[in-house]
N, CA, C and O atoms as CSV, one atom per row, in Angstrom:
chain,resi,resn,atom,element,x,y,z
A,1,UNK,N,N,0.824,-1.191,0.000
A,1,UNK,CA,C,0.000,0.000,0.000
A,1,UNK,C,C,0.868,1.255,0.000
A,1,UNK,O,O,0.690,2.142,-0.834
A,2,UNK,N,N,2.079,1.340,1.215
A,2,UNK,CA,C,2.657,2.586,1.243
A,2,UNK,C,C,3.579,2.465,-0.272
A,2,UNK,O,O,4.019,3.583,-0.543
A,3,UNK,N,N,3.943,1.520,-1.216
A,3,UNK,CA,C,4.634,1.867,-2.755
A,3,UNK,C,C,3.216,2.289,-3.610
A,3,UNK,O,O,3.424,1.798,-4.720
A,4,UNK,N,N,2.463,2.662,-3.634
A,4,UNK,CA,C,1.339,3.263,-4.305
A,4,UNK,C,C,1.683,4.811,-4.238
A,4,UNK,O,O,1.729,5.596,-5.185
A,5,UNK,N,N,1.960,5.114,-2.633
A,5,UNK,CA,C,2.449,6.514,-2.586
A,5,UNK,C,C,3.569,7.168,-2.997
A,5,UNK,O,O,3.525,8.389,-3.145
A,6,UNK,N,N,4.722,6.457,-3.239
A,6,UNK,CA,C,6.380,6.605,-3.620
A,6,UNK,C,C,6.732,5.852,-4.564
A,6,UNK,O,O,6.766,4.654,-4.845
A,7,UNK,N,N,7.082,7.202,-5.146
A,7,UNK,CA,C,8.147,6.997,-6.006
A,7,UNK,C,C,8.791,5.746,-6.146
A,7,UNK,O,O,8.651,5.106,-5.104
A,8,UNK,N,N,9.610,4.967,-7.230
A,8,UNK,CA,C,10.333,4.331,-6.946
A,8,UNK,C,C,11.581,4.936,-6.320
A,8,UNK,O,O,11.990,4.440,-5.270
A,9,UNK,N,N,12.156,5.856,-6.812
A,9,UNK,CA,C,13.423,6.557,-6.288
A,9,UNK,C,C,13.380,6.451,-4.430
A,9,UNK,O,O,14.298,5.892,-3.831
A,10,UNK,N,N,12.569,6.873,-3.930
A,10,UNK,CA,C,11.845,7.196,-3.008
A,10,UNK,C,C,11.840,5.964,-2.070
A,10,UNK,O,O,12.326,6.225,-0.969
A,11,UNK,N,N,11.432,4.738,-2.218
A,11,UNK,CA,C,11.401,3.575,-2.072
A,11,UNK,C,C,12.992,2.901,-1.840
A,11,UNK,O,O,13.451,2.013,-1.121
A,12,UNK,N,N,13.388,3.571,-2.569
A,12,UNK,CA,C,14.942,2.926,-2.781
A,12,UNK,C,C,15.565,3.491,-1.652
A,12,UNK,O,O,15.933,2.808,-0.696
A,13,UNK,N,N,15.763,5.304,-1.761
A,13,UNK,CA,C,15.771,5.611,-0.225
A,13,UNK,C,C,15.460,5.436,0.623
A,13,UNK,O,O,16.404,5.666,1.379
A,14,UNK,N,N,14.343,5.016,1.358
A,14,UNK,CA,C,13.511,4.201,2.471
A,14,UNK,C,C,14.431,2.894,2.793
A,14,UNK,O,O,15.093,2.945,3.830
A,15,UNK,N,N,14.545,1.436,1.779
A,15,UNK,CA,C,15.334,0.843,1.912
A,15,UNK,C,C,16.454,0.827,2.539
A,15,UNK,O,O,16.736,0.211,3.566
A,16,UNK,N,N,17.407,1.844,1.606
A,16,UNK,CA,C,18.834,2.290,2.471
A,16,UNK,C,C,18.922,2.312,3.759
A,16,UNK,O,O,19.571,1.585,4.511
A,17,UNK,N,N,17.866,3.654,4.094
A,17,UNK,CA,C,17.982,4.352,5.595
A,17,UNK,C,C,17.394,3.224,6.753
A,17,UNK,O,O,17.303,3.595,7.923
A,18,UNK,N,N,17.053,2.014,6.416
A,18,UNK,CA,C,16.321,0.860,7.033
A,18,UNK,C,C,17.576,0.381,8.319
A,18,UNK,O,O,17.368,0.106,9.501
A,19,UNK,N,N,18.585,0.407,7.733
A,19,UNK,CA,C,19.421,0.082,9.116
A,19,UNK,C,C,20.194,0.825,9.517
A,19,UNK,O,O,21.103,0.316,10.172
A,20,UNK,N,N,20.220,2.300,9.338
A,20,UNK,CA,C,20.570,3.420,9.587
A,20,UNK,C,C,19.475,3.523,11.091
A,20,UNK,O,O,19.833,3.662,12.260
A,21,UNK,N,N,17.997,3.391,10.507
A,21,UNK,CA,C,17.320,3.903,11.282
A,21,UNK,C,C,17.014,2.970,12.796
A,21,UNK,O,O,16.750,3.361,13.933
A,22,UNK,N,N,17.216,1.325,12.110
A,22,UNK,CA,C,17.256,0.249,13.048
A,22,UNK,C,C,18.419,0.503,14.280
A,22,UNK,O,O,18.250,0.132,15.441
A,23,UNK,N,N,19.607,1.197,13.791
A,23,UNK,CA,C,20.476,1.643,14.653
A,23,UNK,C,C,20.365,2.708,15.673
A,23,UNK,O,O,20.426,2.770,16.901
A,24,UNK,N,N,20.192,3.459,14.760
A,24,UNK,CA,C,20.176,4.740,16.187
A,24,UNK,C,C,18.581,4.660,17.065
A,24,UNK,O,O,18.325,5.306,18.081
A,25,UNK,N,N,17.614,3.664,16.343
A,25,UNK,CA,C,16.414,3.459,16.772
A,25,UNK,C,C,17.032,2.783,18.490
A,25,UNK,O,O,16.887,3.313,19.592
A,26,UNK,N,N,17.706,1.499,18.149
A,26,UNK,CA,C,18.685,0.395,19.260
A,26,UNK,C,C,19.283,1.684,20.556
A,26,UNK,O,O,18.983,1.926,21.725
A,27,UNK,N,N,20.204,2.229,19.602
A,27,UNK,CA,C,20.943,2.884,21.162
A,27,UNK,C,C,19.982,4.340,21.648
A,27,UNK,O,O,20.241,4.813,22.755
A,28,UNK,N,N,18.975,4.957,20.859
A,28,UNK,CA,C,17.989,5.484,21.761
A,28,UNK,C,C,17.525,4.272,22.698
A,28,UNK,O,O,17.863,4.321,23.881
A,29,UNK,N,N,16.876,3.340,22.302
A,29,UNK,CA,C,16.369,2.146,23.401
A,29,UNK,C,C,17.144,2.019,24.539
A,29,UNK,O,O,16.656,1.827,25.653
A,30,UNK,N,N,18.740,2.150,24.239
A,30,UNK,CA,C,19.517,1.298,25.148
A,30,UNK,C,C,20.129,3.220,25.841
A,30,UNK,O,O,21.054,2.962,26.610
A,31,UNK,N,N,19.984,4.364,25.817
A,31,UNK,CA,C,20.138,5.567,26.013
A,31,UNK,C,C,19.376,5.950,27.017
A,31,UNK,O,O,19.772,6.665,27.938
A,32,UNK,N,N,17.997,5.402,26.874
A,32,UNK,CA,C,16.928,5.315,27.608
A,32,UNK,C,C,16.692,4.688,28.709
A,32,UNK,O,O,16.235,5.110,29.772
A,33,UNK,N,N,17.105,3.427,28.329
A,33,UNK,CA,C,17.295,2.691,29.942
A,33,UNK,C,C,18.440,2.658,30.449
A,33,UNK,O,O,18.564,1.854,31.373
A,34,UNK,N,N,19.541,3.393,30.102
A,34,UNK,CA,C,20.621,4.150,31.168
A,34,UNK,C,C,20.503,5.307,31.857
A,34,UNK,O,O,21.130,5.642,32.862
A,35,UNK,N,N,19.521,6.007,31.160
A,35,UNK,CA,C,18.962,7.167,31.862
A,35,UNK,C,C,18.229,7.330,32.777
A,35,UNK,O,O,18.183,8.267,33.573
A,36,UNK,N,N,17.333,5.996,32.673
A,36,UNK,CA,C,16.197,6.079,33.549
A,36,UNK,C,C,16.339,4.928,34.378
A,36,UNK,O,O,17.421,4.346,34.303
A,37,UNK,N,N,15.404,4.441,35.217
A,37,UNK,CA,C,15.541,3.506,36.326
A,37,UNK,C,C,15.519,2.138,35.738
A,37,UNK,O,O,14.470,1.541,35.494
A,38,UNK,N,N,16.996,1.546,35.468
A,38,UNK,CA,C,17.484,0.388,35.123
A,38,UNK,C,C,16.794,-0.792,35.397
A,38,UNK,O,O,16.505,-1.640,34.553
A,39,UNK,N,N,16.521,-0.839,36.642
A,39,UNK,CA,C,16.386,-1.907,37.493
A,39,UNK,C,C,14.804,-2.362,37.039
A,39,UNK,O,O,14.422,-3.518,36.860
A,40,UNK,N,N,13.949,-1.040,36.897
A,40,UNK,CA,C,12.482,-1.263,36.782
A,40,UNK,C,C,12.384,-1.933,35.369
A,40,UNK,O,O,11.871,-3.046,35.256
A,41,UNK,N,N,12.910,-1.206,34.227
A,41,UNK,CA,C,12.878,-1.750,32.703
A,41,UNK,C,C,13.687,-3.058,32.831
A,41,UNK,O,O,13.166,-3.778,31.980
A,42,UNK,N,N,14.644,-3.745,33.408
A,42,UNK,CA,C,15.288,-4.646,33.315
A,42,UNK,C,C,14.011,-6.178,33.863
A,42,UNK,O,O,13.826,-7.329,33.468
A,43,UNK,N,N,13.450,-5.338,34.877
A,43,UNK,CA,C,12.782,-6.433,35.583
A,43,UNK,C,C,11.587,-7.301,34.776
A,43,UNK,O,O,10.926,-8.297,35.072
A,44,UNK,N,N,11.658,-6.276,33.424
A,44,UNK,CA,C,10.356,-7.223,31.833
A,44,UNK,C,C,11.596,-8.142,31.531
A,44,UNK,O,O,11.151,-8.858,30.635
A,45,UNK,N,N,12.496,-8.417,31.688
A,45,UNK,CA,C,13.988,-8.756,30.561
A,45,UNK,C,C,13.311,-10.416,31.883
A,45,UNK,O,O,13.392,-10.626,33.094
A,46,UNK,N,N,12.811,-11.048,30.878
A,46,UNK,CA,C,13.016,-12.825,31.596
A,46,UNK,C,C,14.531,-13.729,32.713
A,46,UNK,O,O,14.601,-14.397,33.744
A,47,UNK,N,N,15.288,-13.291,31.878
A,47,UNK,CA,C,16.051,-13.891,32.395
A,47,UNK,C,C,16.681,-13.285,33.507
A,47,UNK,O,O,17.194,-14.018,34.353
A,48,UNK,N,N,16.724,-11.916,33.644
A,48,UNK,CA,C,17.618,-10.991,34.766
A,48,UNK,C,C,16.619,-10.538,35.511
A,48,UNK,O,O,16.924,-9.799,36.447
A,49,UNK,N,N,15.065,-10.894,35.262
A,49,UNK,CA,C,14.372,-10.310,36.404
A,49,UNK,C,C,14.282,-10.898,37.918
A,49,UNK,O,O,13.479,-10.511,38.767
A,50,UNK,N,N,15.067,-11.706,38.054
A,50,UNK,CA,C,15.362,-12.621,39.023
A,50,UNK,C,C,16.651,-12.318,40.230
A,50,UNK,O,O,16.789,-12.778,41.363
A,51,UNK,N,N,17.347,-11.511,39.577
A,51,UNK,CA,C,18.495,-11.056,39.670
A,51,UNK,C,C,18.339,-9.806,41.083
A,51,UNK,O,O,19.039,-9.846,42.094
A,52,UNK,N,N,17.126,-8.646,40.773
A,52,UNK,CA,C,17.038,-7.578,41.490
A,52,UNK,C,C,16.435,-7.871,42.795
A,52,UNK,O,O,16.704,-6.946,43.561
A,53,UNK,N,N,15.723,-8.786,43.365
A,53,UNK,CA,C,14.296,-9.178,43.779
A,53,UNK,C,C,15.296,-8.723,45.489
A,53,UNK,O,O,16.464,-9.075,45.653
A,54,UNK,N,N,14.609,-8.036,46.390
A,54,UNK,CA,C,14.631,-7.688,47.579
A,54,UNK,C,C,14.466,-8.893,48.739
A,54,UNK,O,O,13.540,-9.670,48.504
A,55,UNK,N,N,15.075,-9.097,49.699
A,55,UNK,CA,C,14.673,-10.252,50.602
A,55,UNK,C,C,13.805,-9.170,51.574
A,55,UNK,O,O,13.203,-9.579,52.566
């Protein structure tokens, strides 16, 4: 549906910028949970939510 709207040229650019954007998309993600409270976002992560737990 969205190649109905673009160009081919257009399309081709989109392509390119695909892991350009997958990248800096990743270390905003990972920017984000250094910034903010680690422990809380970590505690969805399966395997390390086990890790924080309070006695």
């Amino acid at each position: 549906m969205l190649s109905r709207f673009l160009s081919p040229r257009y399309r081709e650019l989109a392509k390119n910028w695909i892991p350009t954007v997958g990248m800096w998309g990743s270390v905003g993600t990972i920017g984000l949970v250094w910034a903010t409270d680690w422990q809380l976002i970590l505690d969805w992560v399966p395997y390390i939510n086990g890790k924080f737990k309070d006695n």
